[in-house]
PQR file of N, CA, C, O and H, with PARSE charges and radii, in Angstrom:
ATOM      1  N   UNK A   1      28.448-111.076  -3.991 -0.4000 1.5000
ATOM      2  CA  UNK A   1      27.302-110.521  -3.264 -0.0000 2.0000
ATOM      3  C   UNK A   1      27.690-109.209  -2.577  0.5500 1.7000
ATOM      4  O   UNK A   1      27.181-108.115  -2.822 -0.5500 1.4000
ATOM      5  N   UNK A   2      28.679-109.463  -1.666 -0.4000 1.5000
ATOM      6  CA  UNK A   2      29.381-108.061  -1.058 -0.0000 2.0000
ATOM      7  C   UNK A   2      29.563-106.697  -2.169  0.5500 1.7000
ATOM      8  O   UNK A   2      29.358-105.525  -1.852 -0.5500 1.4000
ATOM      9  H   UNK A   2      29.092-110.352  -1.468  0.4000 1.0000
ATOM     10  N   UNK A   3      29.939-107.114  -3.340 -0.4000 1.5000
ATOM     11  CA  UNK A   3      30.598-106.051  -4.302 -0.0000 2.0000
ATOM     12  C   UNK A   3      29.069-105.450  -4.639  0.5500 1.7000
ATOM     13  O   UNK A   3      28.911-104.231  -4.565 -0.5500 1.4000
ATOM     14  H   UNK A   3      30.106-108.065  -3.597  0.4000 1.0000
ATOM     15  N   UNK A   4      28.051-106.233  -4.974 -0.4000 1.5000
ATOM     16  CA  UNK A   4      26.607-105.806  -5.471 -0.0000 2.0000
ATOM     17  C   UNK A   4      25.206-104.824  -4.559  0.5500 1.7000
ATOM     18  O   UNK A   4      24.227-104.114  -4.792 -0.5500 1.4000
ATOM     19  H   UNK A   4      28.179-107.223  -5.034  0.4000 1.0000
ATOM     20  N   UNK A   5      26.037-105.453  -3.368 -0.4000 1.5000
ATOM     21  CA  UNK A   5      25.553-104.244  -2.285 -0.0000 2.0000
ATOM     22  C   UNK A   5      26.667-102.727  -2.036  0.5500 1.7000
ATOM     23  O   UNK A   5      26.492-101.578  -1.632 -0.5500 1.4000
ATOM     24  H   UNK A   5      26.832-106.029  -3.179  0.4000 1.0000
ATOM     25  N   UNK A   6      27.739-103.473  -2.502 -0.4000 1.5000
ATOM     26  CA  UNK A   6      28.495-101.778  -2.320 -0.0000 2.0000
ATOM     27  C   UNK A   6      28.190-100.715  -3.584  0.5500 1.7000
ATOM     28  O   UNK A   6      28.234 -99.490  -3.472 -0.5500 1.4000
ATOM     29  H   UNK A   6      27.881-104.407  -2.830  0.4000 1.0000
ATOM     30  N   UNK A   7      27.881-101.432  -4.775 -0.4000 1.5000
ATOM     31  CA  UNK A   7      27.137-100.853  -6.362 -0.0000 2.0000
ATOM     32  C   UNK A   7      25.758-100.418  -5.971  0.5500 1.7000
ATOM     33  O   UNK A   7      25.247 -99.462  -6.555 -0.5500 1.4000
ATOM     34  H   UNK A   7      27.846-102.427  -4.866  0.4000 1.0000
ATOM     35  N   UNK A   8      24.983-101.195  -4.814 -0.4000 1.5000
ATOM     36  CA  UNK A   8      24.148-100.611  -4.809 -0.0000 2.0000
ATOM     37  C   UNK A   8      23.898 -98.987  -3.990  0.5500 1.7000
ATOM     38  O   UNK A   8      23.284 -97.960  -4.276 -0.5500 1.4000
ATOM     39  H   UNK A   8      25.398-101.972  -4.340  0.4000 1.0000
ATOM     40  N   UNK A   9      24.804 -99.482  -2.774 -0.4000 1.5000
ATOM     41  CA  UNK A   9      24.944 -98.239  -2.049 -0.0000 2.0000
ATOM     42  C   UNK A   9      25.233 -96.822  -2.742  0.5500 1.7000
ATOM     43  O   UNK A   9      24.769 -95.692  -2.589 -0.5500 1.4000
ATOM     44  H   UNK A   9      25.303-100.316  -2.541  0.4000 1.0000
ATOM     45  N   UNK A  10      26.499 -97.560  -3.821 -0.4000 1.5000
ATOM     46  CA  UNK A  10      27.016 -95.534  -4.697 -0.0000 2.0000
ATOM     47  C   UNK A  10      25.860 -95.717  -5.149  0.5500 1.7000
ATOM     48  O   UNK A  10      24.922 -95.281  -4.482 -0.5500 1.4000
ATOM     49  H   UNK A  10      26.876 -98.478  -3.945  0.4000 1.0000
ATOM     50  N   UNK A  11      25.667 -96.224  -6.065 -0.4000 1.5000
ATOM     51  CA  UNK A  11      23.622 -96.121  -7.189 -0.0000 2.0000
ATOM     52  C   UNK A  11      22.754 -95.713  -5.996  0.5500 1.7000
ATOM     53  O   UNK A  11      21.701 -95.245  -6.428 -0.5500 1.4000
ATOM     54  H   UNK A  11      26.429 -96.579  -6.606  0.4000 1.0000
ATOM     55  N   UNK A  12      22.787 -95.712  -4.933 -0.4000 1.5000
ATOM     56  CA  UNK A  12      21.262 -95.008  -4.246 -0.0000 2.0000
ATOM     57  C   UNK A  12      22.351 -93.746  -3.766  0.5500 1.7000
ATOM     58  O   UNK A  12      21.663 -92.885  -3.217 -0.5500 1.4000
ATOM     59  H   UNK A  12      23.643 -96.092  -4.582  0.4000 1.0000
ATOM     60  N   UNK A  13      23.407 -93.450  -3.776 -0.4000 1.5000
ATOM     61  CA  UNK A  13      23.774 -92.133  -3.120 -0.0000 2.0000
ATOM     62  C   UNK A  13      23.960 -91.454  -4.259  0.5500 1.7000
ATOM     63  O   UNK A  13      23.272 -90.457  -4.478 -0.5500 1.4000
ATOM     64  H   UNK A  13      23.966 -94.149  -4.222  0.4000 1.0000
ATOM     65  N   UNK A  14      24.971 -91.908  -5.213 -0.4000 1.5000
ATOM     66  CA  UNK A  14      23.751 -91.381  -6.839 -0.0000 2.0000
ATOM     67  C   UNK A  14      22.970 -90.508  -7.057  0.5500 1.7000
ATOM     68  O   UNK A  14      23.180 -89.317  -7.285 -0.5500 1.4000
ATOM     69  H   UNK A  14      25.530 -92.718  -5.035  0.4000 1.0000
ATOM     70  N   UNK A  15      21.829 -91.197  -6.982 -0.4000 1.5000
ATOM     71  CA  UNK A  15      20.884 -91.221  -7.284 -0.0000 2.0000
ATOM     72  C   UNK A  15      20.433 -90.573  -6.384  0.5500 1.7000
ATOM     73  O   UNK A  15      19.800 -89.748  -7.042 -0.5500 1.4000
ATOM     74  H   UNK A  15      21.659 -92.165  -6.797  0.4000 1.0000
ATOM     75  N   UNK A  16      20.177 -90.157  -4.773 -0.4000 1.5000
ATOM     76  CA  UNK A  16      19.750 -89.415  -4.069 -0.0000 2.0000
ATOM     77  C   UNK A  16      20.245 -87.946  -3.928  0.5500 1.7000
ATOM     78  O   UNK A  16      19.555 -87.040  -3.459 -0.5500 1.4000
ATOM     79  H   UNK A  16      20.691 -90.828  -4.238  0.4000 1.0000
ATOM     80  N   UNK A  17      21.632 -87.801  -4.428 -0.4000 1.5000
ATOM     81  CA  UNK A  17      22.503 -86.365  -5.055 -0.0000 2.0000
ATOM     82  C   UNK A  17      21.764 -85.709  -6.173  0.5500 1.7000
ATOM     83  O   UNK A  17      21.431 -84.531  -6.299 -0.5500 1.4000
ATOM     84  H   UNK A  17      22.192 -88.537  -4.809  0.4000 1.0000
ATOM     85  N   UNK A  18      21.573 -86.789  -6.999 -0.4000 1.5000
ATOM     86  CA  UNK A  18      21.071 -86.164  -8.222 -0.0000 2.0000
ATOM     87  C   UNK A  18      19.306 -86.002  -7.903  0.5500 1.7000
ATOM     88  O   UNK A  18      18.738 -85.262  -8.706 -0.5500 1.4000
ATOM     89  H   UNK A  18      21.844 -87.746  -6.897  0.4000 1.0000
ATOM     90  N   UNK A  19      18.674 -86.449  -7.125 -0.4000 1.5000
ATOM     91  CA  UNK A  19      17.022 -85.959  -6.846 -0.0000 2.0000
ATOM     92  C   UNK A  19      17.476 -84.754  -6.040  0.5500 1.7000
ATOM     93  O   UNK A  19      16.834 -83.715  -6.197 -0.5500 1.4000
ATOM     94  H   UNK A  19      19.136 -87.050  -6.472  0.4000 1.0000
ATOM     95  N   UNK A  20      18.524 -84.763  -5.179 -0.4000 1.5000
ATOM     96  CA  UNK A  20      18.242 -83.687  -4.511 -0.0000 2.0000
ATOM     97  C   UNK A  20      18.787 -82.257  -4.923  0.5500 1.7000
ATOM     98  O   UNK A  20      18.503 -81.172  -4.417 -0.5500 1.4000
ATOM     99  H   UNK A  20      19.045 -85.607  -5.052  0.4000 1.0000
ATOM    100  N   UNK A  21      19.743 -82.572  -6.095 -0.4000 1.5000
ATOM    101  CA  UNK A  21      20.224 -81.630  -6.832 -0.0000 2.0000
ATOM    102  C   UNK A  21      18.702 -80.412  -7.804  0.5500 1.7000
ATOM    103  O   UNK A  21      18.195 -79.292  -7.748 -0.5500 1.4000
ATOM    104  H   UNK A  21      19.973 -83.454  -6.506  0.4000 1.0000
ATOM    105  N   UNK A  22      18.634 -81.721  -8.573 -0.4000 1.5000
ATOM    106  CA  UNK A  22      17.587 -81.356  -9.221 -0.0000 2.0000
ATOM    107  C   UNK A  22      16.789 -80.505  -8.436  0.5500 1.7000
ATOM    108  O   UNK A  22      16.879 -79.288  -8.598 -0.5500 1.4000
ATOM    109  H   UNK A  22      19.045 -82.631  -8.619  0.4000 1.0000
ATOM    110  N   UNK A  23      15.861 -81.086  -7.436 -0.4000 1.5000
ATOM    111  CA  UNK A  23      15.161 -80.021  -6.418 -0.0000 2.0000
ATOM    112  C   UNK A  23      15.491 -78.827  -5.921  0.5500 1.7000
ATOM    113  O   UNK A  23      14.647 -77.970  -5.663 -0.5500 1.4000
ATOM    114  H   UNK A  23      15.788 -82.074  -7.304  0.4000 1.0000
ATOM    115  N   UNK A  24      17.043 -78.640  -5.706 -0.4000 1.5000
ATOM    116  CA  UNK A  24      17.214 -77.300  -5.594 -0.0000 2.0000
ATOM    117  C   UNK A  24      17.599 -76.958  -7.001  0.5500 1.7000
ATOM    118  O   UNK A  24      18.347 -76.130  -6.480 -0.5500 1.4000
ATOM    119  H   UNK A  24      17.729 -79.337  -5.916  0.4000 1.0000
ATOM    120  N   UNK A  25      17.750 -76.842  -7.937 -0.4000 1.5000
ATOM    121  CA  UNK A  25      17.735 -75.841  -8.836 -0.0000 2.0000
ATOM    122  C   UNK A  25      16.358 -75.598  -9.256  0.5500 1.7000
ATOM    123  O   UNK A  25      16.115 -74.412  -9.479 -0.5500 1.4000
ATOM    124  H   UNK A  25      17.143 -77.515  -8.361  0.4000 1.0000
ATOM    125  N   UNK A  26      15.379 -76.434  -9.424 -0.4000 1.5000
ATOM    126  CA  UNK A  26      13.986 -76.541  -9.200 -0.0000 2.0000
ATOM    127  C   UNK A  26      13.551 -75.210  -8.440  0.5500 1.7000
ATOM    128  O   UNK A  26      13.004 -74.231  -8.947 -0.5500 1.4000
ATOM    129  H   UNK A  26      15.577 -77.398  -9.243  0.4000 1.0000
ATOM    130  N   UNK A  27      13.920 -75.396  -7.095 -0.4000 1.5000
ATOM    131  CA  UNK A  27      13.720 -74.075  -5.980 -0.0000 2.0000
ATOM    132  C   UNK A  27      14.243 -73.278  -6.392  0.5500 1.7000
ATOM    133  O   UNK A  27      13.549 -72.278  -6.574 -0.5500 1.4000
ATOM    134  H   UNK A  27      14.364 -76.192  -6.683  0.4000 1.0000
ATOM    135  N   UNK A  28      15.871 -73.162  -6.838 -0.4000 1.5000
ATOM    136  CA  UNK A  28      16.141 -71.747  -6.740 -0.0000 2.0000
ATOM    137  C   UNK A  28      15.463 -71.244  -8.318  0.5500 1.7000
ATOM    138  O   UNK A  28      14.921 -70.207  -7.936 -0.5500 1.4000
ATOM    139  H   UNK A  28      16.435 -73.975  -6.691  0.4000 1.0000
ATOM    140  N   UNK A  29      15.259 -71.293  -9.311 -0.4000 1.5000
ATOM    141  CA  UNK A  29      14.287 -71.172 -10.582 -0.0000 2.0000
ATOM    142  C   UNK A  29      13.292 -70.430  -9.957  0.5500 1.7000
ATOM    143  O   UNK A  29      13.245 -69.214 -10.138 -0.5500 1.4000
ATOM    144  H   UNK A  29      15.699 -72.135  -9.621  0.4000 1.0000
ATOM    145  N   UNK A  30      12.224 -71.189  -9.009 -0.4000 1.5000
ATOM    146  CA  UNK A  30      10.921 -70.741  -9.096 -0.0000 2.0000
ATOM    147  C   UNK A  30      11.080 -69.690  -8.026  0.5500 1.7000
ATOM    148  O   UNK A  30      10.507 -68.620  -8.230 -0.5500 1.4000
ATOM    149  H   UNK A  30      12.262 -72.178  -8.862  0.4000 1.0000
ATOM    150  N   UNK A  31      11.890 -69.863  -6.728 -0.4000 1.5000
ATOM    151  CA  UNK A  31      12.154 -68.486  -6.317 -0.0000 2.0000
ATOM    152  C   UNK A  31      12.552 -67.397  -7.376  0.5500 1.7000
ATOM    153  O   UNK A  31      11.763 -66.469  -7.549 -0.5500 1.4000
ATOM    154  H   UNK A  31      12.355 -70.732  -6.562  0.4000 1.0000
ATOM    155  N   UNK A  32      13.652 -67.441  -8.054 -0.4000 1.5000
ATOM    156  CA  UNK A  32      13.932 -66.474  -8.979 -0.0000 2.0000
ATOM    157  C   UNK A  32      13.210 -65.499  -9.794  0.5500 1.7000
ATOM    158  O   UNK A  32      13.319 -64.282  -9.944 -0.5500 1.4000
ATOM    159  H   UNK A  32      14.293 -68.195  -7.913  0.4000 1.0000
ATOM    160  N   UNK A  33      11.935 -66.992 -10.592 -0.4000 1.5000
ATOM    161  CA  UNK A  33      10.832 -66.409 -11.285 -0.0000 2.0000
ATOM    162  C   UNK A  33      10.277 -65.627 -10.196  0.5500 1.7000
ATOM    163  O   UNK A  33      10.304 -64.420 -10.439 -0.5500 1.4000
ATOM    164  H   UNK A  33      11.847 -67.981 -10.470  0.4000 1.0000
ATOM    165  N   UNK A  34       9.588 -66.063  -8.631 -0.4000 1.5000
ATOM    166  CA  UNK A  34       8.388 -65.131  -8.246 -0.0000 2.0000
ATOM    167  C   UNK A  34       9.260 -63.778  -8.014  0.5500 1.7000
ATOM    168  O   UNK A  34       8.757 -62.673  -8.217 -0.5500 1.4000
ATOM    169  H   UNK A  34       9.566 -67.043  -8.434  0.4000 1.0000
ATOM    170  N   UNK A  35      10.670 -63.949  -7.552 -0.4000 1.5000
ATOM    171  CA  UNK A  35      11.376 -62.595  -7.072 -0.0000 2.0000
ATOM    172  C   UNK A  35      10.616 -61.432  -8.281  0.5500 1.7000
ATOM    173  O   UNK A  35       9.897 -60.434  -8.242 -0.5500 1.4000
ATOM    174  H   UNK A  35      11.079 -64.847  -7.387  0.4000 1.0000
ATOM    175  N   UNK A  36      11.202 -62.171  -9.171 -0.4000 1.5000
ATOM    176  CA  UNK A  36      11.356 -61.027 -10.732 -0.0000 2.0000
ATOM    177  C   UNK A  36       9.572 -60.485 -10.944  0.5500 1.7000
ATOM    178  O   UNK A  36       9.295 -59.294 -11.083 -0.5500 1.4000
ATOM    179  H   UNK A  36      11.786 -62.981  -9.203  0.4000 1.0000
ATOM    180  N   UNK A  37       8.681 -61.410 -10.936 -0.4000 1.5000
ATOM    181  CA  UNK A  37       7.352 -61.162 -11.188 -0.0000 2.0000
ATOM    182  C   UNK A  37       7.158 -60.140  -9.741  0.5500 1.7000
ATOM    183  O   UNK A  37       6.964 -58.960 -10.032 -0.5500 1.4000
ATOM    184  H   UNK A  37       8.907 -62.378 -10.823  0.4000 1.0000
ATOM    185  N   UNK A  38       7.182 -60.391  -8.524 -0.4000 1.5000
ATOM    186  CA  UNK A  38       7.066 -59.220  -7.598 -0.0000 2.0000
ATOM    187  C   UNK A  38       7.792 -57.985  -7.857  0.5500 1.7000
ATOM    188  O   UNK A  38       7.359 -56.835  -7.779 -0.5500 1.4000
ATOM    189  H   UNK A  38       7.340 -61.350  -8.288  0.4000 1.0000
ATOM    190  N   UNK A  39       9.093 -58.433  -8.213 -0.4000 1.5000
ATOM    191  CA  UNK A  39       9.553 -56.886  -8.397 -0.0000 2.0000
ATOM    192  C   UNK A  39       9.078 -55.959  -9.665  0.5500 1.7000
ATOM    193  O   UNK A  39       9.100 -54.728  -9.673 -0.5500 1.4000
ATOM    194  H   UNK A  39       9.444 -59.367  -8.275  0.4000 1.0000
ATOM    195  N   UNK A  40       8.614 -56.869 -10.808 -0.4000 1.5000
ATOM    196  CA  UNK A  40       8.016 -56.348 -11.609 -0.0000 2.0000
ATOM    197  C   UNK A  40       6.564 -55.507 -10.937  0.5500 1.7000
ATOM    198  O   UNK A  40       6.371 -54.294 -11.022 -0.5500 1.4000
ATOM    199  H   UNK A  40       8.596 -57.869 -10.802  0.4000 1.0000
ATOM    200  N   UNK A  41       5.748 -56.399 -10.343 -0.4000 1.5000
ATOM    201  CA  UNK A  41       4.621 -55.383  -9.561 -0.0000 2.0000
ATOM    202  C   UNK A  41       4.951 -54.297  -9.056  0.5500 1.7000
ATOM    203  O   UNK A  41       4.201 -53.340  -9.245 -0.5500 1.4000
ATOM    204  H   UNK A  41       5.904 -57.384 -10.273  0.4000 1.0000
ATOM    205  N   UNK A  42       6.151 -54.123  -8.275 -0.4000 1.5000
ATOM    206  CA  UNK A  42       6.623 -53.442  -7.510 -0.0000 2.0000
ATOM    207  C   UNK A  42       6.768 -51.796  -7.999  0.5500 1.7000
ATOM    208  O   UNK A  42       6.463 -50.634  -7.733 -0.5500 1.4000
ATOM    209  H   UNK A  42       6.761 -54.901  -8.121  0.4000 1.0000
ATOM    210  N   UNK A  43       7.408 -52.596  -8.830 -0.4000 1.5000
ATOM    211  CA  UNK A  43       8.089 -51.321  -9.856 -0.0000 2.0000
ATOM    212  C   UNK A  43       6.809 -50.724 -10.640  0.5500 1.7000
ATOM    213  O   UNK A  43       6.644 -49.506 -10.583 -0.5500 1.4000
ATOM    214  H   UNK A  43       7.655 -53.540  -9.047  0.4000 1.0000
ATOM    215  N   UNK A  44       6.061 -51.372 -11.238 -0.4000 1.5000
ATOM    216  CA  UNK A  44       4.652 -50.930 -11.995 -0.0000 2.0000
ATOM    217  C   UNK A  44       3.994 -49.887 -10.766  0.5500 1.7000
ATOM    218  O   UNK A  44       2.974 -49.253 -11.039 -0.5500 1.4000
ATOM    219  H   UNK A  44       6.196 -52.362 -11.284  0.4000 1.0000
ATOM    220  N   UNK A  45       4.233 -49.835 -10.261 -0.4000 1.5000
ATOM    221  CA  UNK A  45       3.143 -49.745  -8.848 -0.0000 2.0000
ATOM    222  C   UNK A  45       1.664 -49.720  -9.377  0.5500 1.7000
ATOM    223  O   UNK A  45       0.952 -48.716  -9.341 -0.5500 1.4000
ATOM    224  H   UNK A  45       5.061 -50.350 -10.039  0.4000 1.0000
ATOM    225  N   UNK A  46       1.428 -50.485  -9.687 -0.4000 1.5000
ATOM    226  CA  UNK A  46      -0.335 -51.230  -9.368 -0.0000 2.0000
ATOM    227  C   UNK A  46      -0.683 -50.946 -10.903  0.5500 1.7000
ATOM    228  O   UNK A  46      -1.875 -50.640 -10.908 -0.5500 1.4000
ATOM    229  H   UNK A  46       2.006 -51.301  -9.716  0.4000 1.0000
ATOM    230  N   UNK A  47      -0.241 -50.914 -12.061 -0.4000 1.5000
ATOM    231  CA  UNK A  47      -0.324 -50.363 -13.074 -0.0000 2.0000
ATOM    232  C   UNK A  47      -0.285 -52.074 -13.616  0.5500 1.7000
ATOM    233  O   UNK A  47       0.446 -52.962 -13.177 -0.5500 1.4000
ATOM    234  H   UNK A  47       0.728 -51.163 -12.058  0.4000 1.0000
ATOM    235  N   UNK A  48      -1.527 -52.194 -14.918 -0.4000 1.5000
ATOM    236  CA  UNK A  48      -2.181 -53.562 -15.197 -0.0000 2.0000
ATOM    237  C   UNK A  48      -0.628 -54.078 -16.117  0.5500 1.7000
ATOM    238  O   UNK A  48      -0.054 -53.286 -16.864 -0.5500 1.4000
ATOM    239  H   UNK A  48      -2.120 -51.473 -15.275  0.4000 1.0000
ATOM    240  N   UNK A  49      -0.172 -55.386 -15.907 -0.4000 1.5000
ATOM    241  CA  UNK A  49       0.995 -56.326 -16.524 -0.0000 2.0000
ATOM    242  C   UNK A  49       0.130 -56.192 -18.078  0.5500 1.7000
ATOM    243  O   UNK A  49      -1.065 -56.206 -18.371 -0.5500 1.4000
ATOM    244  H   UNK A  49      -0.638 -56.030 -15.300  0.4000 1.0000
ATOM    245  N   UNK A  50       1.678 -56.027 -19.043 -0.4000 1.5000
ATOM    246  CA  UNK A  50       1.361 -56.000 -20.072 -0.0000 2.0000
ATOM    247  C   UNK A  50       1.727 -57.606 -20.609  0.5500 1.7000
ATOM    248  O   UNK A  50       1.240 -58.028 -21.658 -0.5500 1.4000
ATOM    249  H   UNK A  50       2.649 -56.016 -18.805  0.4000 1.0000
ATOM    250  N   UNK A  51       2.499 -58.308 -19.889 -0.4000 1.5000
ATOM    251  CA  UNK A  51       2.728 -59.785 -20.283 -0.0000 2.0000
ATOM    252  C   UNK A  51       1.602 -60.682 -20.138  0.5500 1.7000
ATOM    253  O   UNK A  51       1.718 -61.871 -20.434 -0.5500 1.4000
ATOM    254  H   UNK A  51       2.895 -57.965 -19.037  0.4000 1.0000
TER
END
């Protein structure tokens, strides 16, 4: 019983590394994308996206 709660503990710290991993590369991605799409505006200056 003892050993099946200590399996459970690594499996939820695990498992809570890897959700929270995921989420930041998640974040840093979609920051990345809006950086690049603003600086693309930026640079166009107000001139219509050809993408």
């Amino acid at each position: 019983m003892l050993e099946w709660i200590e399996t459970a503990g690594i499996m939820a710290k695990g498992g809570f590394i890897a959700v929270a991993g995921l989420l930041l590369v998640f974040a840093v991605l979609v920051l990345f994308f809006l950086s690049i799409k603003l600086l693309g505006r930026i640079g166009k200056n107000g001139e219509d996206p050809t993408d």
